[in-house]
C-alpha positions as CSV (number, residue, x, y, z in Angstrom):
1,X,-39.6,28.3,-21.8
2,X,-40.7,25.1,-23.4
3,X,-38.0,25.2,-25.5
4,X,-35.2,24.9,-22.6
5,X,-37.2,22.4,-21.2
6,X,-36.6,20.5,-24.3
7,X,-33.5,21.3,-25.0
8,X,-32.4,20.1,-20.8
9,X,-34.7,17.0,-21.1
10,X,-32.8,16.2,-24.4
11,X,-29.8,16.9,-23.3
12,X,-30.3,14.5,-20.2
13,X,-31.6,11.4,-21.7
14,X,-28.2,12.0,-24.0
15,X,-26.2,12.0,-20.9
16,X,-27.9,8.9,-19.3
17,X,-27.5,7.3,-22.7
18,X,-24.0,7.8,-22.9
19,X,-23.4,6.5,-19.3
20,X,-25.5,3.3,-20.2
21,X,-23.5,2.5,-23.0
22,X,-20.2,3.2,-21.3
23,X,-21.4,0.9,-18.8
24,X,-22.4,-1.9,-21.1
25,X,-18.9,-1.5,-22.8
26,X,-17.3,-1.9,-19.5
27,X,-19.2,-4.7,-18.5
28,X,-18.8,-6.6,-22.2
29,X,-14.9,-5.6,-21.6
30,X,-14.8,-6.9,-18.3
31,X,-16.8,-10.2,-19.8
32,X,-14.3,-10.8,-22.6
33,X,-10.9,-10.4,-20.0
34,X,-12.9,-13.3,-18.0
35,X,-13.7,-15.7,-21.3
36,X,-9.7,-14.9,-22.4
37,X,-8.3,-15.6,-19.0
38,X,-10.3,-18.8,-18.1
39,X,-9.4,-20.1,-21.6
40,X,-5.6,-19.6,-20.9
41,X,-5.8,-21.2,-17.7
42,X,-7.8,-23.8,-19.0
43,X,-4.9,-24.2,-21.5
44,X,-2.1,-24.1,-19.2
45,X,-4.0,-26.6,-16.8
46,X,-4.2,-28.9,-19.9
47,X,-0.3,-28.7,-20.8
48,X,0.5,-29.4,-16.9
49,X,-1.9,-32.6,-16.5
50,X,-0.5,-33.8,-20.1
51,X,3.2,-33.4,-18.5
52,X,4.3,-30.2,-20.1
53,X,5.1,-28.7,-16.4
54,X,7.5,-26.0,-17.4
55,X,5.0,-24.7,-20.4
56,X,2.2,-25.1,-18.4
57,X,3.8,-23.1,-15.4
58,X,5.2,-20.2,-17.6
59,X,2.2,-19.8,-19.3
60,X,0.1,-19.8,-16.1
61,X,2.8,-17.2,-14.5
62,X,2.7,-14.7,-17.3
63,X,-1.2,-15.0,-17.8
64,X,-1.4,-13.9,-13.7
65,X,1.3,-11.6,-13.9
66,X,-0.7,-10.1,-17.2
67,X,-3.8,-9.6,-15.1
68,X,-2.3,-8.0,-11.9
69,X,-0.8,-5.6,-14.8
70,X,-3.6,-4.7,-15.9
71,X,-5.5,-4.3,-12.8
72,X,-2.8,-2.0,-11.3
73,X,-2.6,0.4,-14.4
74,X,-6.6,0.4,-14.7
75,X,-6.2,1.4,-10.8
76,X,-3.8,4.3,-11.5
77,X,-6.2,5.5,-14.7
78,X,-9.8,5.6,-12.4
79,X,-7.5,7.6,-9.5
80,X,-6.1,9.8,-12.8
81,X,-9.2,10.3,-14.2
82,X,-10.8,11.4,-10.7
83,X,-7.8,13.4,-9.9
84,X,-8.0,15.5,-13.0
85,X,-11.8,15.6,-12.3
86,X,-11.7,17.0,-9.1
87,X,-9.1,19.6,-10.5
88,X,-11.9,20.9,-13.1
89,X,-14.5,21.1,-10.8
90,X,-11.9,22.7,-8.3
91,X,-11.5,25.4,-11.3
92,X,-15.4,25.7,-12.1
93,X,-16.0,27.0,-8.4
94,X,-16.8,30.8,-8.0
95,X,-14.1,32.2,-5.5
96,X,-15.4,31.9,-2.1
97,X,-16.4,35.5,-0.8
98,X,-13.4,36.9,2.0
99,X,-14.2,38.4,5.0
Protein backbone atom coordinates (compact mmCIF):
# COMPACT_ATOMS: atom_id res chain seq x y z
CA UNK A 1 0.00 0.00 0.00
CA UNK A 2 2.89 2.35 0.74
CA UNK A 3 4.17 1.80 -2.34
CA UNK A 4 0.99 3.31 -4.45
CA UNK A 5 1.05 5.95 -2.17
CA UNK A 6 4.41 6.65 -3.51
CA UNK A 7 4.15 5.90 -6.66
CA UNK A 8 0.49 8.59 -6.84
CA UNK A 9 2.32 11.19 -4.68
CA UNK A 10 5.25 10.98 -7.26
CA UNK A 11 3.33 10.95 -9.96
CA UNK A 12 1.46 14.17 -8.69
CA UNK A 13 4.22 16.47 -7.86
CA UNK A 14 5.43 15.36 -11.69
CA UNK A 15 2.19 16.60 -12.88
CA UNK A 16 2.15 19.92 -10.95
CA UNK A 17 5.74 20.31 -12.10
CA UNK A 18 5.02 20.02 -15.52
CA UNK A 19 2.07 22.47 -15.32
CA UNK A 20 4.52 25.02 -13.50
CA UNK A 21 6.94 24.91 -16.03
CA UNK A 22 4.36 25.19 -18.92
CA UNK A 23 3.25 28.06 -17.17
CA UNK A 24 6.57 29.82 -16.77
CA UNK A 25 7.18 29.05 -20.49
CA UNK A 26 3.93 30.72 -21.31
CA UNK A 27 4.46 33.53 -19.31
CA UNK A 28 8.40 34.06 -20.49
CA UNK A 29 6.73 33.64 -24.21
CA UNK A 30 4.11 36.05 -23.56
CA UNK A 31 7.08 38.49 -21.94
CA UNK A 32 9.29 38.17 -24.97
CA UNK A 33 6.11 38.97 -27.69
CA UNK A 34 5.75 42.29 -25.37
CA UNK A 35 9.73 43.26 -25.29
CA UNK A 36 9.67 42.44 -29.49
CA UNK A 37 6.50 44.43 -30.09
CA UNK A 38 7.26 47.50 -27.93
CA UNK A 39 10.68 47.58 -29.65
CA UNK A 40 9.08 47.66 -33.18
CA UNK A 41 6.74 50.27 -32.25
CA UNK A 42 9.34 52.09 -30.62
CA UNK A 43 11.12 51.86 -33.98
CA UNK A 44 8.40 52.73 -36.23
CA UNK A 45 7.48 55.80 -33.83
CA UNK A 46 11.19 56.85 -34.29
CA UNK A 47 11.10 56.62 -38.30
CA UNK A 48 7.64 58.64 -38.28
CA UNK A 49 8.93 61.60 -35.78
CA UNK A 50 12.37 61.55 -37.97
CA UNK A 51 9.99 62.05 -41.24
CA UNK A 52 10.04 58.58 -42.64
CA UNK A 53 5.96 58.59 -42.62
CA UNK A 54 5.33 55.84 -45.16
CA UNK A 55 8.16 53.43 -43.37
CA UNK A 56 7.06 54.30 -40.22
CA UNK A 57 3.33 53.58 -41.06
CA UNK A 58 3.99 50.20 -42.95
CA UNK A 59 5.99 49.04 -40.42
CA UNK A 60 3.55 49.95 -37.60
CA UNK A 61 0.66 48.31 -39.83
CA UNK A 62 2.25 45.00 -40.36
CA UNK A 63 3.69 44.74 -36.77
CA UNK A 64 -0.39 45.15 -35.58
CA UNK A 65 -1.66 43.17 -38.22
CA UNK A 66 1.23 40.51 -37.06
CA UNK A 67 -0.16 40.54 -33.53
CA UNK A 68 -3.95 40.25 -34.26
CA UNK A 69 -2.47 37.11 -36.33
CA UNK A 70 -1.23 35.66 -33.89
CA UNK A 71 -3.81 36.22 -31.35
CA UNK A 72 -6.57 34.84 -33.57
CA UNK A 73 -4.61 31.52 -34.47
CA UNK A 74 -3.55 31.12 -30.67
CA UNK A 75 -7.49 31.60 -30.15
CA UNK A 76 -8.43 28.76 -32.65
CA UNK A 77 -5.41 26.37 -31.07
CA UNK A 78 -6.80 26.83 -27.00
CA UNK A 79 -10.61 26.11 -28.54
CA UNK A 80 -8.69 23.05 -30.64
CA UNK A 81 -6.88 21.84 -27.93
CA UNK A 82 -10.20 21.89 -25.62
CA UNK A 83 -12.28 20.52 -28.37
CA UNK A 84 -10.15 17.46 -28.79
CA UNK A 85 -10.07 17.34 -24.97
CA UNK A 86 -13.41 17.19 -24.34
CA UNK A 87 -13.67 14.41 -27.21
CA UNK A 88 -11.20 12.13 -25.06
CA UNK A 89 -12.78 12.53 -22.02
CA UNK A 90 -16.18 12.06 -23.95
CA UNK A 91 -14.54 8.54 -24.98
CA UNK A 92 -13.04 7.69 -21.36
CA UNK A 93 -16.73 7.75 -19.89
CA UNK A 94 -18.29 4.30 -19.02
CA UNK A 95 -21.62 4.08 -21.08
CA UNK A 96 -24.39 5.41 -19.04
CA UNK A 97 -26.63 2.47 -17.75
CA UNK A 98 -30.32 2.37 -20.06
CA UNK A 99 -33.43 1.94 -18.55
Amino acid sequence: MALIERQSDHRQMMERRALLWEFIRSMAGIVAGLIITLAFLGVCAWLIYNGHDMAGTVLGSVDLVALVSLFVLGQRTVANERIKKQQIMAQQLPPSPRR
